[in-house]
C-alpha positions in Angstrom: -22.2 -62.2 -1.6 -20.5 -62.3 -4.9 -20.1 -59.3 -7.2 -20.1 -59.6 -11.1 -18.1 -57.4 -12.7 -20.2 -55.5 -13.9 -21.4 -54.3 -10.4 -18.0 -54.5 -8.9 -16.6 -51.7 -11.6 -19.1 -48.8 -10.5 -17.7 -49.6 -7.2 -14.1 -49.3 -7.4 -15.0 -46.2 -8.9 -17.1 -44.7 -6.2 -14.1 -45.5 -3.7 -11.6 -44.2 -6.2 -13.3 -41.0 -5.7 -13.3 -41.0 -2.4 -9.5 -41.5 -1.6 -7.4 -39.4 0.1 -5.3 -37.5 -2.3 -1.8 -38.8 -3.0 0.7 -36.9 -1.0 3.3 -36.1 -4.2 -0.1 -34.5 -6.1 0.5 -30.8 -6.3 -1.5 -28.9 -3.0 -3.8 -25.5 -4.6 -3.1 -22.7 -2.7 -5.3 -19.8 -2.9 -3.0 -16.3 -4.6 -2.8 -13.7 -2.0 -4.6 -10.5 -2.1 -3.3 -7.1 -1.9 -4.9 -4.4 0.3 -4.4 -0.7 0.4 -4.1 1.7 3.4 -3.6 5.2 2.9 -5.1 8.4 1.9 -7.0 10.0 -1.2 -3.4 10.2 -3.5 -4.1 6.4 -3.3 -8.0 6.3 -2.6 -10.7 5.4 -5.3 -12.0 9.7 -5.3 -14.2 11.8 -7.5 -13.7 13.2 -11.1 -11.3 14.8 -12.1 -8.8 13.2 -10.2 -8.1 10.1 -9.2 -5.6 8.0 -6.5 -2.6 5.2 -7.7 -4.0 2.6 -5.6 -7.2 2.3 -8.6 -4.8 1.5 -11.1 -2.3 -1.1 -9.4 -4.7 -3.9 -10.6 -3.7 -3.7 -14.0 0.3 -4.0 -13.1 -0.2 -7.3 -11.0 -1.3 -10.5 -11.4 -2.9 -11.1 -8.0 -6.3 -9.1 -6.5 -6.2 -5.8 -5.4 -8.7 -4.2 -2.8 -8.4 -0.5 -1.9 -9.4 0.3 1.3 -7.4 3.9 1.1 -9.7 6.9 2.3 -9.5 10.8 1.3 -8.6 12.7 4.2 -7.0 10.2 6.4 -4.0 10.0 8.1 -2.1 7.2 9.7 -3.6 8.5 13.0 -7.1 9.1 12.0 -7.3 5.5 9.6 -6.2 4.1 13.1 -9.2 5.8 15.3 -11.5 5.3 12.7 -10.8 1.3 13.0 -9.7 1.3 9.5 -6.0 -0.6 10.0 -8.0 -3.3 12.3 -11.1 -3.7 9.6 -8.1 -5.2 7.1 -6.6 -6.8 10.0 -9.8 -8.6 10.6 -9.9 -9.3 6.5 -6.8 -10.8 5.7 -5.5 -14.4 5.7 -1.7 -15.9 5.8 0.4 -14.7 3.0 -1.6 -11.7 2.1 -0.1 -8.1 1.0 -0.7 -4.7 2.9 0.8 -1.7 1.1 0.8 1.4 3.3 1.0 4.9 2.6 0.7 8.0 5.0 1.9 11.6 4.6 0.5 14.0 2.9 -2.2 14.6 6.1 0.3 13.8 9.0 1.7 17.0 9.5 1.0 20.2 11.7 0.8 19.7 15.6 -1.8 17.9 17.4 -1.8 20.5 20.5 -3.6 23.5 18.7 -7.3 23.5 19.9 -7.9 23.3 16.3 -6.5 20.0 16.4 -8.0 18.6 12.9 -7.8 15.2 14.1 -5.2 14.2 11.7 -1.8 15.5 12.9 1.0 12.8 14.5 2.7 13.8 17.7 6.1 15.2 16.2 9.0 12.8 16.5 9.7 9.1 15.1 9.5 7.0 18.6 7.5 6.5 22.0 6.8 10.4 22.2 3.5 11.3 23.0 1.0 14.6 22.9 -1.9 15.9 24.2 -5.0 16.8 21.4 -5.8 20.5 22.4 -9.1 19.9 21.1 -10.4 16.5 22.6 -8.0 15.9 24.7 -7.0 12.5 23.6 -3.6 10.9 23.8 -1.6 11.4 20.3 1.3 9.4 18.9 3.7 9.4 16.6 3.7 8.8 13.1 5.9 5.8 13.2 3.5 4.4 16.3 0.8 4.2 13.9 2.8 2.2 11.1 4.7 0.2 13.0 1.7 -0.9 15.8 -0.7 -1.6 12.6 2.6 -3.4 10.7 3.2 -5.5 13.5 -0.3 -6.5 14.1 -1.0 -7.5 10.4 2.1 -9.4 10.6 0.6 -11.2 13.5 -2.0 -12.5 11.0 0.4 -13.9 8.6 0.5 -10.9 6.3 3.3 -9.5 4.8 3.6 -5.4 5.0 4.7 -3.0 2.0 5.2 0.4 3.7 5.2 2.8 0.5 6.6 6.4 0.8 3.7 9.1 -0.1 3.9 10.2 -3.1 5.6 13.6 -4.3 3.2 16.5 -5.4 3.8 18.6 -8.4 7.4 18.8 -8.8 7.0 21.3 -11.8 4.9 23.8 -10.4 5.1 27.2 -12.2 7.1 25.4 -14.4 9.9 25.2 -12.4 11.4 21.9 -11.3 11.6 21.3 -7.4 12.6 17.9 -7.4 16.5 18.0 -6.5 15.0 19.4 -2.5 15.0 17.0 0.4 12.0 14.7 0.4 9.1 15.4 3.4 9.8 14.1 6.8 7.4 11.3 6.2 9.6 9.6 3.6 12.3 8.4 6.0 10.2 8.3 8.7 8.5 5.3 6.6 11.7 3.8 5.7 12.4 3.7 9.3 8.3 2.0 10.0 10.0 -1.1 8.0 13.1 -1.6 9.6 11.8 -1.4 13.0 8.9 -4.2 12.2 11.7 -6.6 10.9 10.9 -9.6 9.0 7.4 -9.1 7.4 7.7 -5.7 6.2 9.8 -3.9 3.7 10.2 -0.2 2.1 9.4 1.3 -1.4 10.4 4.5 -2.1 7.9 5.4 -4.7 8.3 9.3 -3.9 11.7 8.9 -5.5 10.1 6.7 -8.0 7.5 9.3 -9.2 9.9 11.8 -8.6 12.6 10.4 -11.3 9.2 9.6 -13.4 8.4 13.1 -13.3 11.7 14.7 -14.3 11.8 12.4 -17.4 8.2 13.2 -18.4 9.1 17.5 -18.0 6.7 20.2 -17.0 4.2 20.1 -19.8 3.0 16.5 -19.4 3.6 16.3 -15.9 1.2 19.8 -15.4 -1.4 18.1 -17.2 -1.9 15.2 -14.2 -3.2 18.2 -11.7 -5.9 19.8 -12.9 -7.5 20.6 -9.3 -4.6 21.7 -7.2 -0.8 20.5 -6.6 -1.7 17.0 -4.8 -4.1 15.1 -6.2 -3.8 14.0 -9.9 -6.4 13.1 -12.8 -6.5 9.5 -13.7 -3.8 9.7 -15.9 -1.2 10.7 -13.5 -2.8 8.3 -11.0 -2.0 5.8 -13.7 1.5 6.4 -14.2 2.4 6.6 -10.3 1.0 3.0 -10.0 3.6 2.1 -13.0 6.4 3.7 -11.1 5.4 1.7 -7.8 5.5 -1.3 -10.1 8.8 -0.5 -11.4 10.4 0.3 -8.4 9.2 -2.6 -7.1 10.4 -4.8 -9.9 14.1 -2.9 -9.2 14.2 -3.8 -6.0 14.4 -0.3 -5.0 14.9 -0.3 -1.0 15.1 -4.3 -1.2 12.7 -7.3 -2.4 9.2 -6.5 -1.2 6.5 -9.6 -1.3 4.8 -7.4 -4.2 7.7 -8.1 -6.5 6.2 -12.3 -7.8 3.0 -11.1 -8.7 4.1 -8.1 -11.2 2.3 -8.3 -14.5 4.8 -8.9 -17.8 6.1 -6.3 -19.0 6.8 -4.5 -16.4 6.5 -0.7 -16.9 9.6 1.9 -17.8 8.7 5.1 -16.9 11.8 6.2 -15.6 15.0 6.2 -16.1 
C-alpha cells in the first residue's frame, strides 16, 4: 500500500506521540508533603488560641497536613492509631515533624492513670497502667518505634522539641531555667533512629524569640492560660521553627529546601 504524504504526516505524528520518552528529558517528581504529629500547641484548636502547626504553610513551599490532636501524648497518639494512620498516608521522600511534651508527664501507675503519661526513663523501661492495666513505655519508645517505622516507608522524620510556655509569666522572665525533660529526651529520639531523622530545638528557638519580643508582647499570645497561645503567637512559633530550621540549629533537617524566601528573623 502506498501512502501519500499527506496521509503519511498524521501518522508520524500519532507515533511521535506515542514514543517512549527520551532518557536525558527531565523525570517530574511529585514535591513531598509534610505531616504533623503532636499535640494541641501544634493542633488546628478553637478560638482564642490556636497551635504552630496551622501556620507552617505559609513558611514553606511544599504541602502541609496537620494531623496534631489536643490532648495527646506520644503514648496516647500511638494507642489511638494516630502515628500508623500517617504511616499508612505517606509515600517515599515525605516529611514527618514530631512534637510531644507538654502531656507526657506524671506517672502511669496512679489508678488515675489519665492515659497519657510515659513510663519514666528514656530506654526499654516499662510500667504497669494502675488504671487499665496495660503495658506503658517510655517516651523515647514512642518516638523512636513511630520514627523508625515512618522511615521504613521512605519518610524522612523531624523530631521538634515542644514548645516553651509563657516564659514571662507575672512579668518575670523564666527563660535562663533548664528546659523540660522532654527536650533532650527528643534530641536523644533522633540520634537513636540514625539516618532518616533529625532534631530541631524549637523550644530554644521560641524561647530566644520570646526574650527579644519582652513581656508585654509576649503576654499578649496567652490569653486562656500559660500553654496555649492565640493565633498570633501560634504564628510566630512557626517562624521560629522556620528559622531554626533555616540555621541549621541541631544539624540539616529535610525541612530546610522547601523554606519559603525570606526566611523569618524573629530572633536574634
Amino acid at each position: 500500500m502506498k501512502f501519500s504524504p499527506a496521509t503519511l504526516l498524521p501518522l508520524l505524528m500519532a507515533a511521535g506521540s506515542n514514543a517512549a520518552p527520551s532518557q536525558n528529558s527531565p523525570r517530574q517528581t511529585k514535591p513531598p508533603t509534610v505531616y504533623l504529629a503532636g499535640d494541641s500547641t501544634m493542633a488546628r484548636t478553637n478560638s482564642p488560641h490556636n497551635g504552630w502547626g496551622e501556620y507552617l504553610s505559609r513558611y514553606l513551599t511544599i504541602p502541609v497536613v496537620n494531623k496534631a490532636i489536643s490532648g495527646r501524648s506520644a503514648r496516647s497518639f500511638t494507642n489511638e492509631g494516630r502515628f500508623a494512620e500517617i504511616e499508612r498516608l505517606v509515600v517515599p521522600n515525605d516529611i514527618v515533624i514530631i512534637s510531644f511534651g507538654h502531656n507526657d508527664g506524671s506517672s502511669p501507675n496512679s489508678a488515675n492513670d489519665n492515659g497519657r503519661s510515659a513510663c519514666p526513663g528514656t530506654g526499654n523501661e516499662v510500667c504497669r497502667s494502675g488504671k487499665t492495666g496495660e503495658t506503658v513505655y517510655t517516651y523515647n519508645h514512642y518516638l523512636q518505634t513511630a520514627g523508625r517505622a515512618l522511615i521504613a516507608k521512605g519518610a524522612k522524620v523531624v523530631f521538634s522539641a515542644q514548645t516553651p510556655k509563657n516564659l514571662w509569666q507575672n512579668g518575670q522572665w523564666s527563660g535562663n531555667y533548664e528546659p523540660p525533660r522532654f527536650v533532650p529526651y527528643a534530641a536523644a529520639a533522633a540520634k537513636n533512629v540514625g539516618s532518616g531523622a533529625s532534631f530541631v530545638d524549637h523550644y530554644q528557638a521560641v524561647t530566644k524569640t520570646y526574650q527579644r519580643l519582652g513581656s508585654q508582647k509576649v503576654n499578649s499570645f496567652y490569653p486562656v492560660d500559660y500553654t496555649h497561645t492565640s493565633p498570633e503567637g501560634a504564628d510566630v512559633i512557626a517562624q521560629a521553627f522556620a528559622q531554626a530550621v533555616s540555621r541549621d540549629f541541631n544539624g540539616t533537617t529535610a525541612v530546610k529546601p522547601y523554606l519559603r524566601n525570606p526566611v523569618p528573623n524573629v530572633f536574634n
